[in-house]
BAFI-3210 file (N, C-alpha, C; in Angstrom, 3 decimals, decimal comma, padded with zeros to 6 digits):
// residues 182
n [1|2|3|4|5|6|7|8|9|10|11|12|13|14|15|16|17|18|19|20|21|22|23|24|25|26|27|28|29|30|31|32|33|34|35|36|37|38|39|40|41|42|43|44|45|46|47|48|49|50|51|52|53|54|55|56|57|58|59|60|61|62|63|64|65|66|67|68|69|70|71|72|73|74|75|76|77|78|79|80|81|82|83|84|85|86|87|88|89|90|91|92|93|94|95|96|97|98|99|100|101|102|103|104|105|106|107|108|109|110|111|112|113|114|115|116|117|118|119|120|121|122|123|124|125|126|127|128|129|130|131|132|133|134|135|136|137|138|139|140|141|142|143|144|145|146|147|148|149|150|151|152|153|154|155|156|157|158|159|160|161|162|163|164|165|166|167|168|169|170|171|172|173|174|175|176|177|178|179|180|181|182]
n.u [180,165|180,074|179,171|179,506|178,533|178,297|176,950|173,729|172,441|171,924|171,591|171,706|172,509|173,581|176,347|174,987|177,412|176,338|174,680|176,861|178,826|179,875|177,492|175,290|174,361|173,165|175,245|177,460|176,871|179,049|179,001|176,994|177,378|175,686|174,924|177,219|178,897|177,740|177,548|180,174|181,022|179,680|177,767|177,420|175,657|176,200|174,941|176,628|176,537|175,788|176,124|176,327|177,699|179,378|180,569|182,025|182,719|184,794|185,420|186,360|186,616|189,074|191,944|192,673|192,380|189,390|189,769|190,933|191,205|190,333|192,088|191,061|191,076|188,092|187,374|189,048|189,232|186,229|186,898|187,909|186,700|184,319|185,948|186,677|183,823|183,082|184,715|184,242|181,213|181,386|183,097|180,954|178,969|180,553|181,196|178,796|177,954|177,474|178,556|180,428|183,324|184,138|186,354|186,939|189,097|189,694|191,339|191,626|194,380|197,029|199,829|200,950|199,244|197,388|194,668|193,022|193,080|190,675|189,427|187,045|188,957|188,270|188,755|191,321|194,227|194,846|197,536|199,539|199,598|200,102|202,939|205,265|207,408|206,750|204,030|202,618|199,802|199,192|200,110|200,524|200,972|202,276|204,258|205,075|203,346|200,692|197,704|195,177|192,805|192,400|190,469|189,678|187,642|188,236|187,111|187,189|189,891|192,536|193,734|194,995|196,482|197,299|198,410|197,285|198,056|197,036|197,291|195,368|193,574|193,419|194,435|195,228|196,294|194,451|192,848|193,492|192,239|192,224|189,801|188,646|186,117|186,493]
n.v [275,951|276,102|275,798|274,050|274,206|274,009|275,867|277,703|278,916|282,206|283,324|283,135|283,433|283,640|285,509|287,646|287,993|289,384|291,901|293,461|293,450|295,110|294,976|293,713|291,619|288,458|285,548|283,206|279,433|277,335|273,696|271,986|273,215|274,670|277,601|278,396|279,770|282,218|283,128|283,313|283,967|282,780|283,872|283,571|283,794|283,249|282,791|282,804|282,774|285,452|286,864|287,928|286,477|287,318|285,085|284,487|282,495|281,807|281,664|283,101|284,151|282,549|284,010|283,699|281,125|279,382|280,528|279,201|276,616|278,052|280,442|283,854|287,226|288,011|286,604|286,538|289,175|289,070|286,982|288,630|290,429|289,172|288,035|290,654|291,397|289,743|290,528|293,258|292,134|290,963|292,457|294,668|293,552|293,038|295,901|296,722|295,485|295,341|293,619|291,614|290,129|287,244|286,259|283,925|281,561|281,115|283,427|283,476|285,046|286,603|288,010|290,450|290,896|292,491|292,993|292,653|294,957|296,360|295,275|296,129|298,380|297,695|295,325|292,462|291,445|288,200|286,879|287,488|285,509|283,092|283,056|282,664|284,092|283,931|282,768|280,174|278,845|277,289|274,915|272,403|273,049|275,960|276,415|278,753|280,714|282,318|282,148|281,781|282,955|284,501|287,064|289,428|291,308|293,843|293,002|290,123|288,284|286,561|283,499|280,945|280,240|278,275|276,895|273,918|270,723|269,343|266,953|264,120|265,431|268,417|271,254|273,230|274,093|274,031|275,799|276,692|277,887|279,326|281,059|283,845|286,075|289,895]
n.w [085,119|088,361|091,806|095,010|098,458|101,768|103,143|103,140|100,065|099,296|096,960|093,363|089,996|086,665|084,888|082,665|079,751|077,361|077,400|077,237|074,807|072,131|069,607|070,930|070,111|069,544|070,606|068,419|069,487|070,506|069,297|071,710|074,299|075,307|077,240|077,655|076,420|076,427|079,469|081,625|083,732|087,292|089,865|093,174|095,939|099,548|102,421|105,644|108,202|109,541|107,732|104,089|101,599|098,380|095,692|093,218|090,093|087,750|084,069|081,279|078,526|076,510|074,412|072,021|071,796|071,043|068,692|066,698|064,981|062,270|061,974|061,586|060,648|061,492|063,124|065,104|065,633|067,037|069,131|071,066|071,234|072,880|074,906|076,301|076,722|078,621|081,157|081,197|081,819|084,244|085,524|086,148|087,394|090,080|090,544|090,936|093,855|097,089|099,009|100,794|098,727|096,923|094,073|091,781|089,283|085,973|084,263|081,634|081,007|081,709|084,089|082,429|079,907|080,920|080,646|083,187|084,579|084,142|086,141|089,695|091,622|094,050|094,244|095,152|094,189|095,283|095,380|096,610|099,112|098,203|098,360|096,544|094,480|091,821|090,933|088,836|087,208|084,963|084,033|082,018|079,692|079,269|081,634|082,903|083,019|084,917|084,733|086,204|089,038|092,198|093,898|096,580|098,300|100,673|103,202|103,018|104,457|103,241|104,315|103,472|100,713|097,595|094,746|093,680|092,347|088,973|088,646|086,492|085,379|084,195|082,376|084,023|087,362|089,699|092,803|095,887|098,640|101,999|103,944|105,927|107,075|107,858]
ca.u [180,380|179,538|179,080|179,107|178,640|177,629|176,394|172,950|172,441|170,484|171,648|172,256|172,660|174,632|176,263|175,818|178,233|175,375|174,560|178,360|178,794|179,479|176,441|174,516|174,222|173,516|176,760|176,805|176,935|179,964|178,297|176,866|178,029|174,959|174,798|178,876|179,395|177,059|178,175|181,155|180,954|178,466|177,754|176,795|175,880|176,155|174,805|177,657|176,243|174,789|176,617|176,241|179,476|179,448|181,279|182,519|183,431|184,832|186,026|186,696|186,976|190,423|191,942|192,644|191,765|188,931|189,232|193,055|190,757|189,460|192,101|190,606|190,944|187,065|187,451|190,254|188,117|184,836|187,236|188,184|184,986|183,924|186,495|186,275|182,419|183,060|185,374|183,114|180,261|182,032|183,708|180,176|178,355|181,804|181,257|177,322|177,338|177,945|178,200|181,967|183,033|185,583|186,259|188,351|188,593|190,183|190,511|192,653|194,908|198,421|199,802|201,601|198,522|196,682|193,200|192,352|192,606|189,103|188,441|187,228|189,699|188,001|189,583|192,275|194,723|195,296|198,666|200,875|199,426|200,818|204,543|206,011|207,401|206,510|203,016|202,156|198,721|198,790|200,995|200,721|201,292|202,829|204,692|205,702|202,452|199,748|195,709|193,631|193,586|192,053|190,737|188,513|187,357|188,982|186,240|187,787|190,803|193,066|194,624|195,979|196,194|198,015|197,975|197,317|198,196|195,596|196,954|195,122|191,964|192,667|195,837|195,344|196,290|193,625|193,047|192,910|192,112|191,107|189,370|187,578|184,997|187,027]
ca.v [276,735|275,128|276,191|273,173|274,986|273,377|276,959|278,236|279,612|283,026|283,822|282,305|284,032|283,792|287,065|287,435|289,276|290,149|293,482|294,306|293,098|296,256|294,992|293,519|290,623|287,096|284,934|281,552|278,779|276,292|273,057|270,980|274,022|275,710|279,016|279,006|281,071|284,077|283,407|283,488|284,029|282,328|284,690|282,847|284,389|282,448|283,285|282,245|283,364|286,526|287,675|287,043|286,747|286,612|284,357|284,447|281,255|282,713|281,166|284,263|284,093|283,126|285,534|283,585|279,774|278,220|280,758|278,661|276,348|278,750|281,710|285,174|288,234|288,496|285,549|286,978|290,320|288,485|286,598|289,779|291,378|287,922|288,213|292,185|291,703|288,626|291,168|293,929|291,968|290,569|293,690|295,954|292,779|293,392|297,282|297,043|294,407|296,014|292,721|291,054|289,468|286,456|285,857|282,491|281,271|280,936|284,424|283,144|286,169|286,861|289,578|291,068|291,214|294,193|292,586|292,597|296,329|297,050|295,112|297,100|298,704|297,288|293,986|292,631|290,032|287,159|285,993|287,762|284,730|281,907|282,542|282,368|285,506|283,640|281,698|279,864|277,651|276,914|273,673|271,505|274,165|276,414|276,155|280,017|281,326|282,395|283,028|281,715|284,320|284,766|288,408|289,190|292,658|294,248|292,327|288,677|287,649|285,297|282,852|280,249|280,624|277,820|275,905|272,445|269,604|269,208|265,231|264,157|266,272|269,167|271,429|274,221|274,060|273,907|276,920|276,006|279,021|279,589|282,870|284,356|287,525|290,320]
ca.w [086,323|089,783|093,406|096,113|099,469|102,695|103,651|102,678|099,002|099,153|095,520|092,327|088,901|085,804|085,210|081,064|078,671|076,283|077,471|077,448|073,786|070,742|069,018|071,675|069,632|070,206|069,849|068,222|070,500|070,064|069,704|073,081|075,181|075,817|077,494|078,327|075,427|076,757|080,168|081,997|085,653|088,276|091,430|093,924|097,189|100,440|103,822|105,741|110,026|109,669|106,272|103,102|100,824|097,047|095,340|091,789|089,653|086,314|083,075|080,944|077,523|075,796|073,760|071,068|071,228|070,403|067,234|065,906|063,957|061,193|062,205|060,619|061,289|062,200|064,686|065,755|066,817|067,963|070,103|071,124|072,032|073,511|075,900|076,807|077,283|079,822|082,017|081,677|082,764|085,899|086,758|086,052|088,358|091,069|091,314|091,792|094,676|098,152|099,746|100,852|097,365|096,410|092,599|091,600|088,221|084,475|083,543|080,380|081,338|082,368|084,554|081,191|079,486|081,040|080,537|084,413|084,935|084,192|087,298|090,118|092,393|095,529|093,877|095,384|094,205|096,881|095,019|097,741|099,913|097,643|099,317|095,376|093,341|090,270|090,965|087,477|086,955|083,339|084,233|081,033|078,350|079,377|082,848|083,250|083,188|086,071|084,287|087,087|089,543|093,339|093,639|097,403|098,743|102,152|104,311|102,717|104,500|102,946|105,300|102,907|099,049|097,054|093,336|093,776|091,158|088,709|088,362|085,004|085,438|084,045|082,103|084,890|088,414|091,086|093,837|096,895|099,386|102,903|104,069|106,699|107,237|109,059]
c.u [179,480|179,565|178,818|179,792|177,651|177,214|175,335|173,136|171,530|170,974|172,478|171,946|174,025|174,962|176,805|176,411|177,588|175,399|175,635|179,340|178,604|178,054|175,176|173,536|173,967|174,767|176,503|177,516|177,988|178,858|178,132|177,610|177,236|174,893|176,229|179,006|178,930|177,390|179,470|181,683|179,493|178,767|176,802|176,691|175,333|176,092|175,811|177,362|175,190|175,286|176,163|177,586|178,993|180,323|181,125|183,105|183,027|185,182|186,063|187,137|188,637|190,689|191,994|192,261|190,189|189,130|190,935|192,172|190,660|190,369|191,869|190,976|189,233|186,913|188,027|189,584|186,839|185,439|187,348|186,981|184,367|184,424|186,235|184,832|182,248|183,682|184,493|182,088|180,359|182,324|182,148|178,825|178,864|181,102|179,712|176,748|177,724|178,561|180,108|182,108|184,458|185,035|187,408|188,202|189,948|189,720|191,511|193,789|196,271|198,425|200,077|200,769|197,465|195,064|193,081|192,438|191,606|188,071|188,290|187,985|189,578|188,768|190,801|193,103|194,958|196,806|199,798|200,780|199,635|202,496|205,430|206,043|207,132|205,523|202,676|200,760|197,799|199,941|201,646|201,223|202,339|202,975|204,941|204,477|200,777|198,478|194,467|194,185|192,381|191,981|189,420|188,404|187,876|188,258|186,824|189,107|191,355|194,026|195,926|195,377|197,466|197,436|197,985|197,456|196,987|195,498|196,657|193,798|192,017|194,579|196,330|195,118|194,887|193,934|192,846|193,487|191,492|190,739|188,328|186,854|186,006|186,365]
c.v [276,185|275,727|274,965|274,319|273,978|274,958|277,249|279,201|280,900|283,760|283,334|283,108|283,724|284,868|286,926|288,045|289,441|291,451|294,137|293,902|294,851|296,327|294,348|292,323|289,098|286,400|283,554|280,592|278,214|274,754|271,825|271,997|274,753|276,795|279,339|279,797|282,596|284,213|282,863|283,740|283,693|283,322|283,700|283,458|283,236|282,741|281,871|282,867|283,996|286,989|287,145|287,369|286,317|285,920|284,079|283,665|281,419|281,403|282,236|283,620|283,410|284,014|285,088|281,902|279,598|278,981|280,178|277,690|276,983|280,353|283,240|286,531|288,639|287,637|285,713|288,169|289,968|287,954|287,526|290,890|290,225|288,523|289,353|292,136|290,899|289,569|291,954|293,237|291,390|291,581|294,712|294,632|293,381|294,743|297,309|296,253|294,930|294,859|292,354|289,502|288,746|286,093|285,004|282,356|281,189|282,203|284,650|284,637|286,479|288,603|290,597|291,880|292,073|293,740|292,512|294,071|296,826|296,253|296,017|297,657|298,067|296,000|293,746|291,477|289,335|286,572|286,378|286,542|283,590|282,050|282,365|283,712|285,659|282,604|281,624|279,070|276,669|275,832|272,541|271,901|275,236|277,060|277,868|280,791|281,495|283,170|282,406|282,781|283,652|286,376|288,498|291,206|292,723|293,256|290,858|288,740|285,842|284,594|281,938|280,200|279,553|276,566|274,511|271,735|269,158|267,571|265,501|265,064|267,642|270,017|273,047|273,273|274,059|275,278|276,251|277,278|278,725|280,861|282,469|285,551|288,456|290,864]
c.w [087,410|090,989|094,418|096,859|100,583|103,657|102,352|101,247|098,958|097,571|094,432|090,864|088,383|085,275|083,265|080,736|078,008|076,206|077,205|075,927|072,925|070,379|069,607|071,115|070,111|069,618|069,845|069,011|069,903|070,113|070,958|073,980|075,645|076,187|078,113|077,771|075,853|078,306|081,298|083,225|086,079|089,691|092,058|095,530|098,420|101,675|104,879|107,780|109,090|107,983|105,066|101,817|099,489|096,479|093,706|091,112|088,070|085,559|082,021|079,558|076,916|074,734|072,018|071,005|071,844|068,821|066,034|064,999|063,154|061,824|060,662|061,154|062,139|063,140|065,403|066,793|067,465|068,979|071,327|072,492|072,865|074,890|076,759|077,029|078,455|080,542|082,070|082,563|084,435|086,665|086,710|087,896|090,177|091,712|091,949|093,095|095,442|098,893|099,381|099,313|097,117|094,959|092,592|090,210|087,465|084,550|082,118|080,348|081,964|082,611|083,105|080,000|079,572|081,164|082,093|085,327|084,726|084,966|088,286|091,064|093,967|095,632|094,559|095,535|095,474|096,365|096,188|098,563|099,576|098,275|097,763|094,724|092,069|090,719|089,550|087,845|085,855|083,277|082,894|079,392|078,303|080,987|083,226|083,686|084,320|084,843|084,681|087,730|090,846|093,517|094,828|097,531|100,274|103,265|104,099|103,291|103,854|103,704|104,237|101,280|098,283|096,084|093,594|092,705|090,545|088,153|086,646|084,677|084,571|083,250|082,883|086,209|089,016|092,068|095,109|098,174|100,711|103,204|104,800|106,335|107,853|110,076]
res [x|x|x|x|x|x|x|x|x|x|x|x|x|x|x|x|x|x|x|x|x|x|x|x|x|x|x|x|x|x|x|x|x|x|x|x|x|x|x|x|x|x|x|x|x|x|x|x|x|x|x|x|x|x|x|x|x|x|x|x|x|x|x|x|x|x|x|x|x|x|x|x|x|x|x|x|x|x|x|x|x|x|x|x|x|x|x|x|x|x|x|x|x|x|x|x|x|x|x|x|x|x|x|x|x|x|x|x|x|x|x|x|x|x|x|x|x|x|x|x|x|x|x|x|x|x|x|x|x|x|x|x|x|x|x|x|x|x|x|x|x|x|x|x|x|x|x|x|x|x|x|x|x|x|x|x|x|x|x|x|x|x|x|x|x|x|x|x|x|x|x|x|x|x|x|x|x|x|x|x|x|x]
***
């Protein structure tokens, strides 16, 4: 998780899913992955004039792969709780920040799947501003499906919102957003 900004950084934190974990457990690392596993969104706040805007750059659990090697039923539910503690801790980060807030990301998630209702209401998809009644960004796998997402608060206008080609880089689309302050 990354932030280039040619505007001033006045805040940087990784927002963990620990606390938001059943057992409040530590979870075992995958190996050479360091602290991705515990977290899952970067807030990054950016004094931008006078304001300062947060900025959210997710990757959200999947629901079920990395656990298709070795499937179990208890990999199956750690995945599980993995995932549901990465949303919690984004959306419990979301509700406590007063400050004008854009979230982008992998939130391994389709509309169908219900997992992004326990973000917080102030949330507010940007897909109306893609111009498509069916935006997908899971390109290489499966073409039908939209689980990055764009999600700002009333103060974020979205001017332009559209998936860019991720070429060989990558088997998800690209965001590519503009937005003002209102």
């Amino acid at each position: 998780l990354v932030t280039l900004s040619r505007f001033p950084i006045a805040l940087q934190r990784a927002v963990d899913l620990r606390p938001y974990l059943d057992d409040h457990g530590l979870v075992a690392a995958e190996p050479g992955m360091g602290r991705f596993h515990t977290v899952k969104a970067l807030r990054t706040d950016l004094r931008i004039g006078e304001h300062v805007v947060s900025f959210y750059n997710t990757h959200i659990h999947a629901p079920v792969e990395p656990v298709l090697r070795r499937l179990t039923p208890n990999r199956l539910s750690r995945a599980h709780e993995l995932r549901t503690a990465g949303l919690r801790a984004l959306a419990a980060d979301v509700a406590s920040n007063p400050k004008p807030v854009f979230v982008a990301g992998d939130f391994n998630t389709t509309p169908a799947m219900g997992a992004l209702r326990g973000l917080p209401e102030r949330l507010v998809d940007a897909g109306p501003a893609l111009g498509s009644l069916y935006p997908t960004s899971w390109e290489r796998r499966l073409p039908w499906w939209r689980i990055d997402w764009v999600f700002t608060t009333a103060e974020v206008v979205v001017h332009r919102y559209r998936m860019v080609s991720p070429q060989t880089w990558s088997d998800h689309s690209g965001q590519e957003v503009v937005i003002s302050l209102r």
